[in-house]
py3Dmol code that shows the C-alpha trace and the ligand (Angstrom):
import py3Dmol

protein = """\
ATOM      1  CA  UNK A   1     -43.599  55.264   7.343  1.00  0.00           C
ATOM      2  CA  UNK A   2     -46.155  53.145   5.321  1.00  0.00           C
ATOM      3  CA  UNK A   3     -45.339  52.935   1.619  1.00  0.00           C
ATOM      4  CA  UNK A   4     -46.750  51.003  -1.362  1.00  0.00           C
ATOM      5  CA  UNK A   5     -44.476  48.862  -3.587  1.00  0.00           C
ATOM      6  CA  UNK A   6     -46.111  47.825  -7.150  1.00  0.00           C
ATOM      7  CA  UNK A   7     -43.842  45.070  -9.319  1.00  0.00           C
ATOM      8  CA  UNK A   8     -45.988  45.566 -12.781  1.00  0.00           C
ATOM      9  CA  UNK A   9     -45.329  42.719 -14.837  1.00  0.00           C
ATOM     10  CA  UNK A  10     -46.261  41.137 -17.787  1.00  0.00           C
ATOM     11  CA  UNK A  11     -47.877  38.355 -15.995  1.00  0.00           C
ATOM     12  CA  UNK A  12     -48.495  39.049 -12.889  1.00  0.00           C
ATOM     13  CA  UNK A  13     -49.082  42.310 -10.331  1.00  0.00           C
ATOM     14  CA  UNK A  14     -47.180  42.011  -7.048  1.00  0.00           C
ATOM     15  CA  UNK A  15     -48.586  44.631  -4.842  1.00  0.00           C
ATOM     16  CA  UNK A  16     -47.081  45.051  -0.975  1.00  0.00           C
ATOM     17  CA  UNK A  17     -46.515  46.889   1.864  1.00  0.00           C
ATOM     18  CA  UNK A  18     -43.896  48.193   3.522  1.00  0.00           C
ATOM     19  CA  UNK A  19     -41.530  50.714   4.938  1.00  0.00           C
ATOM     20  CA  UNK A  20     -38.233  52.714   3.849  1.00  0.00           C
ATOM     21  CA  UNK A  21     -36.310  50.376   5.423  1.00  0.00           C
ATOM     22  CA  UNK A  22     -37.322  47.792   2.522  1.00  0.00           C
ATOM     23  CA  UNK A  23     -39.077  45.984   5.200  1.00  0.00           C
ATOM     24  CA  UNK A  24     -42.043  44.386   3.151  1.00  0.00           C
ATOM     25  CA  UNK A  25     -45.296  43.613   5.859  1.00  0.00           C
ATOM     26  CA  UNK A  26     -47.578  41.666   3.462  1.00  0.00           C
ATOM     27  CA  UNK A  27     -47.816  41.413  -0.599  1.00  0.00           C
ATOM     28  CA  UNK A  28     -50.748  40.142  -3.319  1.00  0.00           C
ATOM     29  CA  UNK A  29     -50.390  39.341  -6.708  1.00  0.00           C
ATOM     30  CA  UNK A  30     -53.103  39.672  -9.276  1.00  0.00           C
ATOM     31  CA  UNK A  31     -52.723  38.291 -13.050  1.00  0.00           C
ATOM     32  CA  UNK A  32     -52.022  40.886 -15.372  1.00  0.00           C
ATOM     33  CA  UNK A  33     -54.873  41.164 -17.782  1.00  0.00           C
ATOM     34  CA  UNK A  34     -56.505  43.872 -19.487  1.00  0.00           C
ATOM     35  CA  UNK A  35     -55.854  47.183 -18.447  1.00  0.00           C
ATOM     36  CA  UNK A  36     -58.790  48.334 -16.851  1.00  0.00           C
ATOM     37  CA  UNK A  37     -59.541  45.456 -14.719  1.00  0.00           C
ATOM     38  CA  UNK A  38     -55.944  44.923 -13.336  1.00  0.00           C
ATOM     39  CA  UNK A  39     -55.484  48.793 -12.570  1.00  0.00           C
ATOM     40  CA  UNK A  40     -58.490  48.600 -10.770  1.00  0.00           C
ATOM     41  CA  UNK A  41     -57.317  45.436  -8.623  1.00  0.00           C
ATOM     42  CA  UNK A  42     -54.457  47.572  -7.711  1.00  0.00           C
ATOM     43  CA  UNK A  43     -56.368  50.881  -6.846  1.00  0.00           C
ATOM     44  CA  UNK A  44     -58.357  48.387  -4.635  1.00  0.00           C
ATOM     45  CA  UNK A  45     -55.319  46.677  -2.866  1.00  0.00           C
ATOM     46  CA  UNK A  46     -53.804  50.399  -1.918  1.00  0.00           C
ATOM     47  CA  UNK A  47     -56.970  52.443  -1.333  1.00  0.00           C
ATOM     48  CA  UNK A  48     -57.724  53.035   2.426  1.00  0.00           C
ATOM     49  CA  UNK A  49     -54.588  51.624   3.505  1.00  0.00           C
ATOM     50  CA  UNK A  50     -52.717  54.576   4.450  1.00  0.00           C
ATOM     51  CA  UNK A  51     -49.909  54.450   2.181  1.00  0.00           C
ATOM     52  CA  UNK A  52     -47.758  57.786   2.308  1.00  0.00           C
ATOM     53  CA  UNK A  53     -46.565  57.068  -1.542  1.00  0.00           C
ATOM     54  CA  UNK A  54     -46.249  54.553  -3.943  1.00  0.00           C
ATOM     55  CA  UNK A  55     -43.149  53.489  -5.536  1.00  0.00           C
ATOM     56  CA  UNK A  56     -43.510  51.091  -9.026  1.00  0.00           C
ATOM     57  CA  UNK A  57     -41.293  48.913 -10.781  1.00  0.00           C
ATOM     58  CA  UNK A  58     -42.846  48.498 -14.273  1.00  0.00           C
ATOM     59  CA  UNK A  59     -42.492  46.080 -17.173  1.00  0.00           C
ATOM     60  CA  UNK A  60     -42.344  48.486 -20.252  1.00  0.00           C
ATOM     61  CA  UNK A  61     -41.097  50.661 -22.261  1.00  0.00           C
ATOM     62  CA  UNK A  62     -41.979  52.942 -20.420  1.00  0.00           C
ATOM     63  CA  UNK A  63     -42.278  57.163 -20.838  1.00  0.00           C
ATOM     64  CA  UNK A  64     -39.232  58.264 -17.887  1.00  0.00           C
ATOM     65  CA  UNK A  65     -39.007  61.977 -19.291  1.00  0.00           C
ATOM     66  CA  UNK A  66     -40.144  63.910 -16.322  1.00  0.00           C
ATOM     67  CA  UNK A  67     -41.199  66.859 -18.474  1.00  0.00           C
ATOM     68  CA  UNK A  68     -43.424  64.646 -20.878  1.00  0.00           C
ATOM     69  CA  UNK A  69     -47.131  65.264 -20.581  1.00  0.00           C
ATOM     70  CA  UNK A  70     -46.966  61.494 -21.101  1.00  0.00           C
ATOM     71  CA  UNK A  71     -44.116  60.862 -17.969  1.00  0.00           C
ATOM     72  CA  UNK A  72     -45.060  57.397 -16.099  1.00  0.00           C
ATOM     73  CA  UNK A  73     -47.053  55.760 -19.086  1.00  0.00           C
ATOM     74  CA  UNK A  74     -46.264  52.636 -20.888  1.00  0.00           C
ATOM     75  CA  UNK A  75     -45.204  53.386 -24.421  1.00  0.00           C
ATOM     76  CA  UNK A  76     -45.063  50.690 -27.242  1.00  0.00           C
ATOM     77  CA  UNK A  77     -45.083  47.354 -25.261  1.00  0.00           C
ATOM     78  CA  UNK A  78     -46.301  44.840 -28.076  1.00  0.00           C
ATOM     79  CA  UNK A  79     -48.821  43.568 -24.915  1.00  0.00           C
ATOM     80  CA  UNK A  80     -52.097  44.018 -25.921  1.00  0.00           C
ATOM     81  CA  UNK A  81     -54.021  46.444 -25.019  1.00  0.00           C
ATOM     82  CA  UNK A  82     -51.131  48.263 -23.093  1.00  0.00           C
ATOM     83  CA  UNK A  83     -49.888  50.577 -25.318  1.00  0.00           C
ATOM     84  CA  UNK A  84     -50.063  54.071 -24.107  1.00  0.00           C
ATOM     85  CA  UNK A  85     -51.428  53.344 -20.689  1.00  0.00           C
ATOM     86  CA  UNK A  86     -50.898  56.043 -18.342  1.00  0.00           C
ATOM     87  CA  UNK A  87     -50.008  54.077 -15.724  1.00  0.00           C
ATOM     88  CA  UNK A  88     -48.103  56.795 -13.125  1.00  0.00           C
ATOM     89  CA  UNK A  89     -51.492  59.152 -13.912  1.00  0.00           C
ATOM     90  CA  UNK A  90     -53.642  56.577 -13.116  1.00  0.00           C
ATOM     91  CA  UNK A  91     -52.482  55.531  -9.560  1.00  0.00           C
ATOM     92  CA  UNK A  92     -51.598  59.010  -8.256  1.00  0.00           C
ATOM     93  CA  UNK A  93     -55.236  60.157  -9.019  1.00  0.00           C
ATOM     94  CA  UNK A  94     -56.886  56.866  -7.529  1.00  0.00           C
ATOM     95  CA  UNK A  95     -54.751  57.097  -4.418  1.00  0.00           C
ATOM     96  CA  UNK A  96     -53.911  60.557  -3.853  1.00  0.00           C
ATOM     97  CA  UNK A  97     -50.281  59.754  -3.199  1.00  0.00           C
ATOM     98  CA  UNK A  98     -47.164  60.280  -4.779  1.00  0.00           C
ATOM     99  CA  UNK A  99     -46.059  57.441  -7.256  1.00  0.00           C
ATOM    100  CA  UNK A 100     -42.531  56.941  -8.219  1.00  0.00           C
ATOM    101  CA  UNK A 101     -41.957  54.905 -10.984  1.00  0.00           C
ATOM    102  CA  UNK A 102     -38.945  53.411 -13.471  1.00  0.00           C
ATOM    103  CA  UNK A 103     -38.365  49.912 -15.306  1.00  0.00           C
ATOM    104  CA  UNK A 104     -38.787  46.956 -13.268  1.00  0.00           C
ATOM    105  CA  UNK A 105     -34.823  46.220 -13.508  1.00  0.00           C
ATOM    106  CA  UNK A 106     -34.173  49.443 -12.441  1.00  0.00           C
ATOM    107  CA  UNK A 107     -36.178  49.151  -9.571  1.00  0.00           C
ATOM    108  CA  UNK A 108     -34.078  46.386  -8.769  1.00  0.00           C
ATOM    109  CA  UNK A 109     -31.038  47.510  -9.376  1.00  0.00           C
ATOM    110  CA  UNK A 110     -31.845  50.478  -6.761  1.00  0.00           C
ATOM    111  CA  UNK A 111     -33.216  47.805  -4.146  1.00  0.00           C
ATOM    112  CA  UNK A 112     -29.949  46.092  -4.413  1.00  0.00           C
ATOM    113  CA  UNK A 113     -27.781  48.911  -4.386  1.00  0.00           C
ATOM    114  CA  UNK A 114     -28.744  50.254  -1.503  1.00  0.00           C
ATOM    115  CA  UNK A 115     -29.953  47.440   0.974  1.00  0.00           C
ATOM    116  CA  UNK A 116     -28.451  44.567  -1.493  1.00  0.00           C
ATOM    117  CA  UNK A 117     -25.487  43.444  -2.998  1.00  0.00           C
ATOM    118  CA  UNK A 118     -24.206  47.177  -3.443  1.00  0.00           C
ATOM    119  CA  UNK A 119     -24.325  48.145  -0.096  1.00  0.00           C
ATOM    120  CA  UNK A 120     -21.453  50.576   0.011  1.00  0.00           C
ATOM    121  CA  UNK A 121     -20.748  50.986  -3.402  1.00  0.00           C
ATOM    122  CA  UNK A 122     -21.415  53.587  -5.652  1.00  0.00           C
ATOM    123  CA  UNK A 123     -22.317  52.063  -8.610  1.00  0.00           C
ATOM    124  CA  UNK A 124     -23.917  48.533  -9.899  1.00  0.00           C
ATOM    125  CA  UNK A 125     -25.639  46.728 -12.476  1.00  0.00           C
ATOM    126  CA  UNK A 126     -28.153  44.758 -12.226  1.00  0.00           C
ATOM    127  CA  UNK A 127     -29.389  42.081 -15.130  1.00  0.00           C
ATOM    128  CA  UNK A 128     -32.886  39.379 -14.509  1.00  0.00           C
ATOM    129  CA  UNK A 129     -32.090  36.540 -16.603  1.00  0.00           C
ATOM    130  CA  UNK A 130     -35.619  34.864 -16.920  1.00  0.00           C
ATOM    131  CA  UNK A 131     -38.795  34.738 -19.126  1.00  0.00           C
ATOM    132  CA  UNK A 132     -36.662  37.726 -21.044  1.00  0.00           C
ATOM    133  CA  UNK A 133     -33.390  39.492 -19.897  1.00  0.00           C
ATOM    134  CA  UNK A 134     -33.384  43.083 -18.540  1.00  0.00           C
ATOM    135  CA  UNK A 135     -30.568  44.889 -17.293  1.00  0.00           C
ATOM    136  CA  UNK A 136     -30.525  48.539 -14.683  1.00  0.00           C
ATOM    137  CA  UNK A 137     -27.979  50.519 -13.902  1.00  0.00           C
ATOM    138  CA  UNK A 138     -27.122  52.427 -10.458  1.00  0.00           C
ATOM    139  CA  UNK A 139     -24.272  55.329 -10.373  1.00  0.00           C
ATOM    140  CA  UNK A 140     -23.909  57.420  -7.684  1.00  0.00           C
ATOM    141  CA  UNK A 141     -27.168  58.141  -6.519  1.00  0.00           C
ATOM    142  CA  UNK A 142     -29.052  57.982  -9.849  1.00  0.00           C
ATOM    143  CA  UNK A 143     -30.560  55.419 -12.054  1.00  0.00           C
ATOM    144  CA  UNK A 144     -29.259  55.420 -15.425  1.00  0.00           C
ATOM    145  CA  UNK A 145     -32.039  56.494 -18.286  1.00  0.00           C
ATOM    146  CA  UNK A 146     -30.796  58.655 -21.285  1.00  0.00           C
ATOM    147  CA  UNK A 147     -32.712  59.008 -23.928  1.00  0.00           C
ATOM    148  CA  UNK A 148     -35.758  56.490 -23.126  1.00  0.00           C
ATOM    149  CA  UNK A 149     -33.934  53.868 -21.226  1.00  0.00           C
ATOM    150  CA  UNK A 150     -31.315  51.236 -21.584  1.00  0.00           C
ATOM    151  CA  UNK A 151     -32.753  48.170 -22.880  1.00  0.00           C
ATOM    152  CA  UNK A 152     -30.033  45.856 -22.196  1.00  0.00           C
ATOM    153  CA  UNK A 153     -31.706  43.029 -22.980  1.00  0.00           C
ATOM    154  CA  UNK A 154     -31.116  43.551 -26.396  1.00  0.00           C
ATOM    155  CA  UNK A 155     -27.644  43.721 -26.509  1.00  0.00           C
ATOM    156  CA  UNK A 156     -26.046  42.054 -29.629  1.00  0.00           C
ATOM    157  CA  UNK A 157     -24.032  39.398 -28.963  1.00  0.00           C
ATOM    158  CA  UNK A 158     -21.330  36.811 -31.053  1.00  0.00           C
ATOM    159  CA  UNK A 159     -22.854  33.625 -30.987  1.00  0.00           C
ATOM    160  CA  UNK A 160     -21.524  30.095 -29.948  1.00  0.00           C
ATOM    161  CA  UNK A 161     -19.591  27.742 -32.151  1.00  0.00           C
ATOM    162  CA  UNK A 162     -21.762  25.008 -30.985  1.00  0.00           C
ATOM    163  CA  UNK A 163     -24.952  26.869 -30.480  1.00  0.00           C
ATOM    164  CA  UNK A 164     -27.834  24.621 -33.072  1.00  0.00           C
ATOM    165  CA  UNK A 165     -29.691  28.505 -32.476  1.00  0.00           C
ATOM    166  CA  UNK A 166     -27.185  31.106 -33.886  1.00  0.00           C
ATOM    167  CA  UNK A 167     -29.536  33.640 -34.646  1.00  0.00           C
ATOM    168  CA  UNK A 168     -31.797  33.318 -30.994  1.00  0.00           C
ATOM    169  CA  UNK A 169     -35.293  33.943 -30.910  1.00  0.00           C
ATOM    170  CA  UNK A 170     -35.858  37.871 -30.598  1.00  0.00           C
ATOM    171  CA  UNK A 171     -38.549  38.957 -32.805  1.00  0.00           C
ATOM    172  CA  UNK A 172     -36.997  42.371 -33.547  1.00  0.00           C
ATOM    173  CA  UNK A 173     -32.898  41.330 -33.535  1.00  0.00           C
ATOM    174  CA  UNK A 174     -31.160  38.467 -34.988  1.00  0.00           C
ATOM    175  CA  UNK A 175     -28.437  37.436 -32.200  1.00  0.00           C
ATOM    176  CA  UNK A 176     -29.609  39.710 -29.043  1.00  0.00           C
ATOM    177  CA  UNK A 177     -29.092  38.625 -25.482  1.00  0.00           C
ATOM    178  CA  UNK A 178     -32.715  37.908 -24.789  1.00  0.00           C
ATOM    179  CA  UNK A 179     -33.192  36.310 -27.608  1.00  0.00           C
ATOM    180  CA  UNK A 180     -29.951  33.753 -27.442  1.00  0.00           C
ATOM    181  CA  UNK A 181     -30.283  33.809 -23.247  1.00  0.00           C
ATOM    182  CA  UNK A 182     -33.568  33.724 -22.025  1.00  0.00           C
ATOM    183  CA  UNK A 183     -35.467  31.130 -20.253  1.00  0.00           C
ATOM    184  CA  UNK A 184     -37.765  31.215 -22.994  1.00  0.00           C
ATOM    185  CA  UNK A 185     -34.492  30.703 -25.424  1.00  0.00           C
ATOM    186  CA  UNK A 186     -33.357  27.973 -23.567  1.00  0.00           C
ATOM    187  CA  UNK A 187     -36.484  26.054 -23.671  1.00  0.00           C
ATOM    188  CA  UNK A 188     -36.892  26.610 -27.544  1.00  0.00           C
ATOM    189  CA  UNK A 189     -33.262  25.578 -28.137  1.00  0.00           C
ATOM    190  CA  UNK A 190     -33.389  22.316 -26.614  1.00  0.00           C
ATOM    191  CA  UNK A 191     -37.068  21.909 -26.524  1.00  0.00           C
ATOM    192  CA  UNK A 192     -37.043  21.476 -22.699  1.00  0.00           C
ATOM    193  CA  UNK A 193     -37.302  24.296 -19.903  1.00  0.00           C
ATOM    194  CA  UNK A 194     -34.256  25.177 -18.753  1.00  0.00           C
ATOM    195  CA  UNK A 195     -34.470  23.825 -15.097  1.00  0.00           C
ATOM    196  CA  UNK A 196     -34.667  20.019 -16.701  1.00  0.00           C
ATOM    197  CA  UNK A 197     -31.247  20.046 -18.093  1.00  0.00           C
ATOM    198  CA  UNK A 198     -28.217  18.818 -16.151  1.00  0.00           C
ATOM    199  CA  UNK A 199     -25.431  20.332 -15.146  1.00  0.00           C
ATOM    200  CA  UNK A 200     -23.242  18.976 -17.571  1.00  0.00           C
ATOM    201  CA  UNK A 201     -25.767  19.808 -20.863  1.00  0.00           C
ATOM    202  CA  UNK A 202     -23.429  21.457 -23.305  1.00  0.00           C
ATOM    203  CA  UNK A 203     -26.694  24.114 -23.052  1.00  0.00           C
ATOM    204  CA  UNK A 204     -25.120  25.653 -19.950  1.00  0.00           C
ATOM    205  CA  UNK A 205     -21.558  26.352 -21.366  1.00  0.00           C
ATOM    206  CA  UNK A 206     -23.125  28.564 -24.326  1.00  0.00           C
ATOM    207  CA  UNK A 207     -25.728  29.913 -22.281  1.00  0.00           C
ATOM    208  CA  UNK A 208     -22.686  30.948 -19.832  1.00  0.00           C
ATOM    209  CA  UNK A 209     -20.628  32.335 -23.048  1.00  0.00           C
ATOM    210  CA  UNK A 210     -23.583  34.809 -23.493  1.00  0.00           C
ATOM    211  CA  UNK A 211     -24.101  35.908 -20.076  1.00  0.00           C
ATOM    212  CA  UNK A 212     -20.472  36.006 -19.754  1.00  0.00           C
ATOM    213  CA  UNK A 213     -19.998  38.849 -23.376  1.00  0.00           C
ATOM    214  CA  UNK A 214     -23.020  40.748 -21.319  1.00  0.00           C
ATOM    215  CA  UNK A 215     -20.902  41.181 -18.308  1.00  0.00           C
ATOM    216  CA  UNK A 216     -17.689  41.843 -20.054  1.00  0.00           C
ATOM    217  CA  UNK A 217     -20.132  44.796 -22.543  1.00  0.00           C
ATOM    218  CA  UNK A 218     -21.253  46.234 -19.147  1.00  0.00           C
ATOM    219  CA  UNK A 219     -17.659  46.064 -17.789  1.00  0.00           C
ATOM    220  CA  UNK A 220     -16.002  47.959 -20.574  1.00  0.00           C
ATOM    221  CA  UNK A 221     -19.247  50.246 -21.109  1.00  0.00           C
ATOM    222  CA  UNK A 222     -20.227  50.818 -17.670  1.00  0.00           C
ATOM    223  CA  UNK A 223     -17.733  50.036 -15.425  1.00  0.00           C
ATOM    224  CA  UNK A 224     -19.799  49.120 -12.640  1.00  0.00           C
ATOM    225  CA  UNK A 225     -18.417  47.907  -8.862  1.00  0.00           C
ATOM    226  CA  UNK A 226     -20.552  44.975  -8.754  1.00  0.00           C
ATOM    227  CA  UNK A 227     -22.793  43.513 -11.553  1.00  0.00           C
ATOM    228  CA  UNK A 228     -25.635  41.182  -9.769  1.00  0.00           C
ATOM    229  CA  UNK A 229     -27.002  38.378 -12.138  1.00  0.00           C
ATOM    230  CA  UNK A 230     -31.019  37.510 -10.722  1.00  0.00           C
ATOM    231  CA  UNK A 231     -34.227  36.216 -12.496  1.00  0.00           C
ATOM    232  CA  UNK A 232     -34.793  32.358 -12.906  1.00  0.00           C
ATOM    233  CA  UNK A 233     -32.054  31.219 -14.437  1.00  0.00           C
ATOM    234  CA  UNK A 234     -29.592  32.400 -12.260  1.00  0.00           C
ATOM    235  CA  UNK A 235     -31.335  29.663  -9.795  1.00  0.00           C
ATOM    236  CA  UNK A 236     -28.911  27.676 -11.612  1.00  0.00           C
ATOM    237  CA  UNK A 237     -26.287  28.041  -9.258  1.00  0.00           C
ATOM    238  CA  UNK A 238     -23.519  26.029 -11.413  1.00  0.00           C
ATOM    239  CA  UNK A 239     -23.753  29.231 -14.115  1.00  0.00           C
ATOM    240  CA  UNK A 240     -22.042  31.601 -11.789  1.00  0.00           C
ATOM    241  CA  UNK A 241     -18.475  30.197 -11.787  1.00  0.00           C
ATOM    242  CA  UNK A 242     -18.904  29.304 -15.408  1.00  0.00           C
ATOM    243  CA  UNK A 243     -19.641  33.126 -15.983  1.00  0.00           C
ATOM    244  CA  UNK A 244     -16.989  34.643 -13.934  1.00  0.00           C
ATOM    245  CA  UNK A 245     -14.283  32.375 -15.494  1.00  0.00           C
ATOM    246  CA  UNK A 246     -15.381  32.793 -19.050  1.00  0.00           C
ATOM    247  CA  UNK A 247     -16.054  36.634 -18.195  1.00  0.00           C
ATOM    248  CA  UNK A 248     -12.277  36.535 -17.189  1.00  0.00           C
ATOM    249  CA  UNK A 249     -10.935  34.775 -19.913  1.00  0.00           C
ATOM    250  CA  UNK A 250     -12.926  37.353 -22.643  1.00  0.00           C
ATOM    251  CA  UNK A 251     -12.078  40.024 -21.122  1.00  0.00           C
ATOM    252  CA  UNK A 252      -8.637  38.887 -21.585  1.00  0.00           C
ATOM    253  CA  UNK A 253      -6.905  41.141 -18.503  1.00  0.00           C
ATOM    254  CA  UNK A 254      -7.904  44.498 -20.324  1.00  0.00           C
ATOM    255  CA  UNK A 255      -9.556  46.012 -17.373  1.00  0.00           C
ATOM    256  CA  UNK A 256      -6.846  45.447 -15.159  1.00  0.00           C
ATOM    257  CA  UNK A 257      -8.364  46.404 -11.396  1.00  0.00           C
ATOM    258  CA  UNK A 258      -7.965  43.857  -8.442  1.00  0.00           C
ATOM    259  CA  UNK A 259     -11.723  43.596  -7.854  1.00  0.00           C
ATOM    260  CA  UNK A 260     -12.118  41.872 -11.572  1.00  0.00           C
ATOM    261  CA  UNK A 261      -8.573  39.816 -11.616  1.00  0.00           C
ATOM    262  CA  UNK A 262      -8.953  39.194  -7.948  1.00  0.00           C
ATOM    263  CA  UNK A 263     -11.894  39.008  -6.380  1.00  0.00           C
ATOM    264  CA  UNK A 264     -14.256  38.210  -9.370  1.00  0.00           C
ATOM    265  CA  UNK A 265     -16.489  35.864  -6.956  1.00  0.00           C
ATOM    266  CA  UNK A 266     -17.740  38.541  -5.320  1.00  0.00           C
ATOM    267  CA  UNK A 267     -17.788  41.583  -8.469  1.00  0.00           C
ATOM    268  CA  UNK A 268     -20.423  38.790 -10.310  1.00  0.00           C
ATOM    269  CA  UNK A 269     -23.016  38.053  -7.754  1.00  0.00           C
ATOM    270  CA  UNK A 270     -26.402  36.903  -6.924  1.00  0.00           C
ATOM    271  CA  UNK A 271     -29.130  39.048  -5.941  1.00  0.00           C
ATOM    272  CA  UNK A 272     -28.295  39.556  -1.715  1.00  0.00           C
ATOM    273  CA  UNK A 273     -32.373  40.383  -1.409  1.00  0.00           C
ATOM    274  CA  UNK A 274     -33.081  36.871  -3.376  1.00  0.00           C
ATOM    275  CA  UNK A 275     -36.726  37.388  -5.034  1.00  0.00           C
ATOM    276  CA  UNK A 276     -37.460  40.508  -2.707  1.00  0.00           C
ATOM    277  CA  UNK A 277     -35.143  43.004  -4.659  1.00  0.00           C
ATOM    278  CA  UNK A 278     -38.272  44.045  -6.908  1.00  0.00           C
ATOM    279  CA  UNK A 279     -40.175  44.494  -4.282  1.00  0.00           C
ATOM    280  CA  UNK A 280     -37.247  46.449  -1.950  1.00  0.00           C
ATOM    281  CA  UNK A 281     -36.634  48.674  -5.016  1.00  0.00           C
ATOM    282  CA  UNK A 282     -39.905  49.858  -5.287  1.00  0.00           C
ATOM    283  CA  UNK A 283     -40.475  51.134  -1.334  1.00  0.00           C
ATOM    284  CA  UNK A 284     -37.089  52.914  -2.284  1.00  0.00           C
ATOM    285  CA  UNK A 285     -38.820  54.256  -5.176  1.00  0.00           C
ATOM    286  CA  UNK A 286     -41.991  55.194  -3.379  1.00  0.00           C
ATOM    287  CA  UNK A 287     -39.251  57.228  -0.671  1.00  0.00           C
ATOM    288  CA  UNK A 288     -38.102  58.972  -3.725  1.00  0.00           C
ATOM    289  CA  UNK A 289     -41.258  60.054  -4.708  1.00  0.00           C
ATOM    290  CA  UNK A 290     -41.787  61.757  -1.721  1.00  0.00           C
ATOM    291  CA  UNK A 291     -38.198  63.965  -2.104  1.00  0.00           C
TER     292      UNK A 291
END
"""
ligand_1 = """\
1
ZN
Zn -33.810 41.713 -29.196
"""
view = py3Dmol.view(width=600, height=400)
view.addModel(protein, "pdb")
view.setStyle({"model": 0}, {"cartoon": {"style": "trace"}})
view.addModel(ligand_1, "xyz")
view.setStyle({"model": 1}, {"stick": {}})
view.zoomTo()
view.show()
């Protein structure tokens, strides 16, 4: 079966092709620019191809109420020119296909829990720790939404001792995940991108504290089986055993099941799809759209 994966971001577009396997044949990526011209780069990339549906991951917020006249649009995003576009609409008129759609981290989060890291499980969480931090959730079958949809990102969080940026960098929260742990964050904390500090930079410790208080709030909130830490900065490989331990040692032996205490290497983890888990999610999304 031949289905369309869109990764909408606020960048760049990443369309592909591929099958319900997650088996992704070819991809593009087009900058993200105004609306009209970038919409129609992606009408162009699917049109003709034979696509059975379309599945898309979708920087937002985003309108998930199925029974909104509005369902598939982007809502408020403060990227211009972007407010209120009805993306889902669009595509499924262009293309003539279904078009399944949800938040680009919960696109991922589906891609890795059911050909990823969550293979087998019934439940995960899924965070991207880069430009900003995002967060999806996965429970038996269904991805979480609620009321609009999580936006984990913006978690409050207790900040550092040492940290010379208490407050973080959110425009909207004073001490928020994204804002204290972003690669953006990281860059205007030390005044250096993340990737060009060592190891050893005291930088890593508190930016390991924060991701650590996310994982111990989704623990006692969510109680995932598996919470799987992607985006940029988790291509620091040296965080991950910083986070479990400190994850661990917050969570102070509270949630007392052998595959936290025991086996924490493998309940924190790294994407198993690598950079593809986007991309995975939304052919999985596209099969959904089809029922
Ligand atoms: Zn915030």
């Amino acid at each position: 079966m031949l289905l369309g994966a869109l990764e909408a971001g606020g960048t760049k577009m990443v369309c592909a092709l591929g099958n319900e396997k997650g088996e992704v044949f070819e991809r593009e990526s087009f900058p993200t620019r105004e609306p009209e011209p970038t919409v129609s780069d992606i009408i162009s990339y699917f049109a003709g191809r034979g696509i059975e549906a379309l599945g898309v991951s979708s920087f937002g917020p985003l309108d998930l109420n199925e029974d909104s006249s509005t369902y598939g649009s982007i809502t408020t995003t403060p990227k211009p020119g972007w407010q209120n576009v009805p993306l889902r609409t669009r595509l499924m008129d262009a293309l003539g296909v279904p078009v399944g759609i949800d938040t680009d981290v919960n696109g991922a989060a589906l891609g890795e829990a059911l050909l990823g890291a969550g293979k087998g499980l019934k439940s995960l969480v899924y965070y991207t720790i880069g430009t900003g931090v995002g967060g999806g959730a996965y429970d038996h079958g269904r991805l979480l939404h609620g009321l609009v949809h999580p936006e984990m990102g913006h978690m409050l969080l207790r900040p550092h001792a040492d940290d010379p940026a208490p407050h973080g960098f959110c425009p909207y929260h004073d001490g928020c995940l994204e804002g204290m742990a972003c690669g953006k964050a990281i860059e205007q904390r030390w005044g250096v991108p993340a990737r060009e500090l060592p190891p050893e930079h005291i930088a890593w410790q508190i930016e390991a504290e924060y991701l650590a208080q996310m994982c111990v709030n989704t623990i006692v909130m969510l109680s995932p089986q598996r919470i799987v830490l992607g985006g940029g900065v988790m291509h620091q490989e040296h965080l991950f055993p910083m986070v479990r331990k400190r994850t661990l040692e917050l969570l102070g032996g509270y949630v007392a099941h052998p595959a936290i205490l025991e086996h924490i290497d493998s309940y924190i983890v790294p994407p198993a799809l690598g950079n593809n888990s986007g991309a995975v999610g939304s052919l999985l999304l596209a099969v959904r759209a089809l029922g």
